[in-house]
Structures are given as C-alpha cells and as structure tokens.
N, C-alpha and C positions, 0 to 999 in steps of 0.2 A: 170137438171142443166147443162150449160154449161162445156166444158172443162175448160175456163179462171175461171169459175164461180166454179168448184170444186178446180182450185188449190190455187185461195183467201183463200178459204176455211180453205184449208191444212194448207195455210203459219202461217193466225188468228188461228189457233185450234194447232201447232207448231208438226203437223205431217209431215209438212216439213219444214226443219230448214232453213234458209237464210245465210251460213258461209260467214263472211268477209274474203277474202282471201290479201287483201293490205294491205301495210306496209304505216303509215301516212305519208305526204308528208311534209316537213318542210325544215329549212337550216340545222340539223344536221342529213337527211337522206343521209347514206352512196351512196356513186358515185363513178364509176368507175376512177382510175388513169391510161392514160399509160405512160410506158416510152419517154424518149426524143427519137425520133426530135417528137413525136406525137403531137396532138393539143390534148387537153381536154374541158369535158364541164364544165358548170359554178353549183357552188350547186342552191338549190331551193332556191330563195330569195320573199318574200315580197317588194313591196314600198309602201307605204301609199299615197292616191289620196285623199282622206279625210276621217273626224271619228267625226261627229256630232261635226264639228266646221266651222269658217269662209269659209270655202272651200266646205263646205257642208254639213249645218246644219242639215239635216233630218238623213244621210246616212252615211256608212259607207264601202268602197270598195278599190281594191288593185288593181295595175300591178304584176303580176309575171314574173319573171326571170328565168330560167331554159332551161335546154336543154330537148332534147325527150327523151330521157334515161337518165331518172332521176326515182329514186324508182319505183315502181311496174310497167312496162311501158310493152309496147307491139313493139314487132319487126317484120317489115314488110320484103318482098322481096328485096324493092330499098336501103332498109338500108345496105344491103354488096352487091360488085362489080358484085359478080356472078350472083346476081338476079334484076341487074342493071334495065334491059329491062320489070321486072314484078312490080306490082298495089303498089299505097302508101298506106298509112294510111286512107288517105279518101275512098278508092277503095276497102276497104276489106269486102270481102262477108258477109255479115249480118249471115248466118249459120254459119260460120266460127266466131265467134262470140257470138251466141249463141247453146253451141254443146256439148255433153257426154263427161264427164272426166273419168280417172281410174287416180290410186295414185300406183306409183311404192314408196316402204320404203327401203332406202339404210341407214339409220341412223345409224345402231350398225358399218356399216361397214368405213363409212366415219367418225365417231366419232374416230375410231381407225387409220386411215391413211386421211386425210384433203385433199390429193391429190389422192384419191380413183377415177377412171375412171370405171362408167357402161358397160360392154359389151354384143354384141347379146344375149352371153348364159345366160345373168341374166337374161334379158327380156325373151326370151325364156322360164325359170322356169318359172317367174311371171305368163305367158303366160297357162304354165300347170297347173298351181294352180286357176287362176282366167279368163279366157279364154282370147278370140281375142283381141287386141288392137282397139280403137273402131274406124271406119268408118267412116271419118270424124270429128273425135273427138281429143283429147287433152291427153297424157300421162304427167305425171306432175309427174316430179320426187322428192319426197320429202329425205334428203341430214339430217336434224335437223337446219340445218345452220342460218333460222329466229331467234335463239334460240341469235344470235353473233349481230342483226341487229341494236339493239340500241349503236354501238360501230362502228365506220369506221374501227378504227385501227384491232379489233379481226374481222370482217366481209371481210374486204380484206385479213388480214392473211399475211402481208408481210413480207419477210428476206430480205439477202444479193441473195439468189437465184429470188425474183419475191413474185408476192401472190400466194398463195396454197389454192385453196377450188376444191372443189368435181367439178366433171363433168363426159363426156362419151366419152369413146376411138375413134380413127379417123374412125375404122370401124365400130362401132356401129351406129356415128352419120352418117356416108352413108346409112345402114340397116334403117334408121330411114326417110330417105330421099328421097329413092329408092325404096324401099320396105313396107315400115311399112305402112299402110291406114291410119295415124293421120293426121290432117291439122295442129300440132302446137306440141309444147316441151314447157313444163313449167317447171322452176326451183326456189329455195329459197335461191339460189346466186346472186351475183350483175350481172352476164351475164350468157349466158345459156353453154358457154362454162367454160373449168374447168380453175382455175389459170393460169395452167402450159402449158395451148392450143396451147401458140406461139409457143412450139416443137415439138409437134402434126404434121404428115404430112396427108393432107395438115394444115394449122397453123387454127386455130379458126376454128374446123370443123364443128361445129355444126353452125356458121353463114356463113361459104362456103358454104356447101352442103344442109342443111334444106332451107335457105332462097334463095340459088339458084334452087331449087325446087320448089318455089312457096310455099312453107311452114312456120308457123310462131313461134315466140317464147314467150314466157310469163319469166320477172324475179324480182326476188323480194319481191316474192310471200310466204305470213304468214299461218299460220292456217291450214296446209294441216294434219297436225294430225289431226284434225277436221273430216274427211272426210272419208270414206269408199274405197275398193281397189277399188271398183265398184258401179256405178250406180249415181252417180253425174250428175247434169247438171249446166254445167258451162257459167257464164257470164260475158264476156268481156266488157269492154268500155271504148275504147280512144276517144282523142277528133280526129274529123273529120278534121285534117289537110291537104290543099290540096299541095300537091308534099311533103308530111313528112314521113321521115324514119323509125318514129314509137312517141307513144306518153305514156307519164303518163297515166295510168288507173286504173279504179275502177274493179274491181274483186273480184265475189263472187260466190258461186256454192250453188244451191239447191240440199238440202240432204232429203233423206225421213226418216222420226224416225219411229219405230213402236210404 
C-alpha cells in the first residue's frame, strides 16, 4: 500500500484525527482595531449576487468583503516594512505550508495576567521537556484566548490603557527569528503580537523581526487544546493572492490517535 494510500487509511479508520484549527469566518468575527491616525480594515461582509431567484434561478453565490487579516489568516513577509523586499501570499513555499507543528501551553499563566509575555527561558523548558523546536515547522503557542473569540469586546480585551491579551517579549520574538529553525509562529489571539506590543522595543516585534526574517505567522487559531505538545502536522491554506500581505485561511493539523 501506498503512503498516500495508508494515510486515507488512518484518517477513514480515525487513527488520525483531522483537527479544525479556524475560527468561522462571518461579520461578527473579532478584527483587529488600531488607534487613530491608523487606517483599519473592514469586518467580513457577505453581498448577495443571487439565491435561486430572478438573478439567478438555479444558483446561489456571494461577493465577499474583507480584508486579509480578517479571522484565522496567514501573515506573509511583505505584510510589515521589514520584510518589505520578501514573497506574498501567493509565493509562499508549499512546505512552509505544509509542515510539523509543536503546541507550547501558556494557559494557567495568561489566564492569570492577559498581558503575560513568552520568554526564551520558557521555550527553552518546553524545549527540555519535549525536545527541538521543529525544523522548518510551526510553534504555536496556545494562550486559552479562542475560549474569548465569539466576543470582540472580551477577545481585544480593551481599557483606557489599549487591548491586553497575551504574547512574547521583544527578545524572545528575535530568539524566534534569528535563531529558532520554525518557519512560522501561530497564536489564538487576534495578531501574533501581544496587546500591549506598541511598547515593546522594537514595537510589534513579533511582525518586525519574524516577518522580517522571512518567516511567517498564523492568528486566530482555535482547537490547539486538541493537539499534542508534539508530532502534529500542520495545514495551511490561504488563498493565493498575488502581491497580498496575507490572507484568510483554513487550518487544520493531522494528529495520530493510538
């Protein structure tokens, strides 16, 4: 039996499970806001082209409205300044794409501080406990935060100080960028940087320095309790936009069950 032919196999006989990793796409899927003078994008809208009437009896289809970061989306290089000069959305490596996850669990610790920041030394534990970060592959840091997603207001998290949700300190996300062998950072926040990133030096570092590396980002991302610390394989898929910053995607990761 083939290899394509044993993992049909697995998926039919549910020795490997198929995890939905996305958050449904709709007009009440939380979106980023930023402050003034900034531009923002638009939520996810429908328009109705026809629905098995005068416009078009058999059929039924839509226009959608949305920006590229809009729910569970994917961030390219050209999407921040720094990685102005690297591939869009359409350009992005097929492996890079499809490639091994590991799930870092900061839950207990972000459940107690909302503006909790990952550093080197946590990864490093995780590191001792469940070995390398993978090679080409995908750390995805799971935060609880999907838990807040059917709400804008509790999933930005906003005061009079800004939004507060979880993310990773400015040196961790250069360790992550420099250093680290992942091609990508996924998280279960509305961007992959943390709330409070604008103070951060340098400011939103996690899309300074990973996407000025040529590295990419995953957000928005559900179900990672799903998933094991290790041994996932993860699948990306945005749409193939060409000159696009990043786009909505489907995301989901094969798990193996015993």
């Amino acid at each position: 039996m083939s290899l394509l032919a044993q993992l049909n196999t697995a998926i039919t006989a549910g020795t490997i499970e198929v995890v939905d990793l996305t958050a449904p796409l709709s007009a009440s899927t939380p979106i980023l806001q930023l402050p003034e003078p900034f531009a923002n994008t638009i939520p996810f809208g429908l328009e109705e082209i026809s629905r098995y009437d005068e416009r078009g009896p058999r059929w039924y289809w839509n226009n959608i409205h949305t920006g590229e970061h809009t729910g569970t989306h994917l961030d390219v290089p050209v999407h921040w300044v720094s990685g102005k000069d690297g591939h869009d959305v359409s350009e992005v490596p097929l492996r890079t794409l499809v490639a091994p996850a590991v799930v870092l669990d900061a839950t207990a610790r972000a459940a107690e501080d909302p503006d909790f920041l990952l550093s080197i030394e946590d990864i490093r534990e995780w590191e001792r406990v469940n070995g390398p970060l993978p090679d080409g592959g995908w750390l995805l840091y799971r935060t609880g935060w999907d838990a807040r997603s059917h709400d804008q207001k509790a999933f930005l998290n906003n005061d009079e100080n800004g939004p507060h949700s979880p993310g990773v300190s400015a040196e961790c996300a250069r360790w992550l960028a420099e250093e680290a062998p992942i091609t990508g950072f996924g998280v279960e926040t509305v961007g992959t940087d943390a709330g409070q990133a604008l103070a951060l030096e340098p400011a939103f570092p996690c899309h300074e320095l990973l996407l000025g590396a040529g590295k990419h980002g995953l957000t928005q991302l559900r179900n990672l309790a799903s998933l094991p610390p290790t041994g996932s394989l993860l699948v990306v898929s945005p749409l193939p936009i060409v000159g696009g910053s990043g786009s909505p995607a489907r995301v989901y990761a094969l798990v193996e069950r015993a």
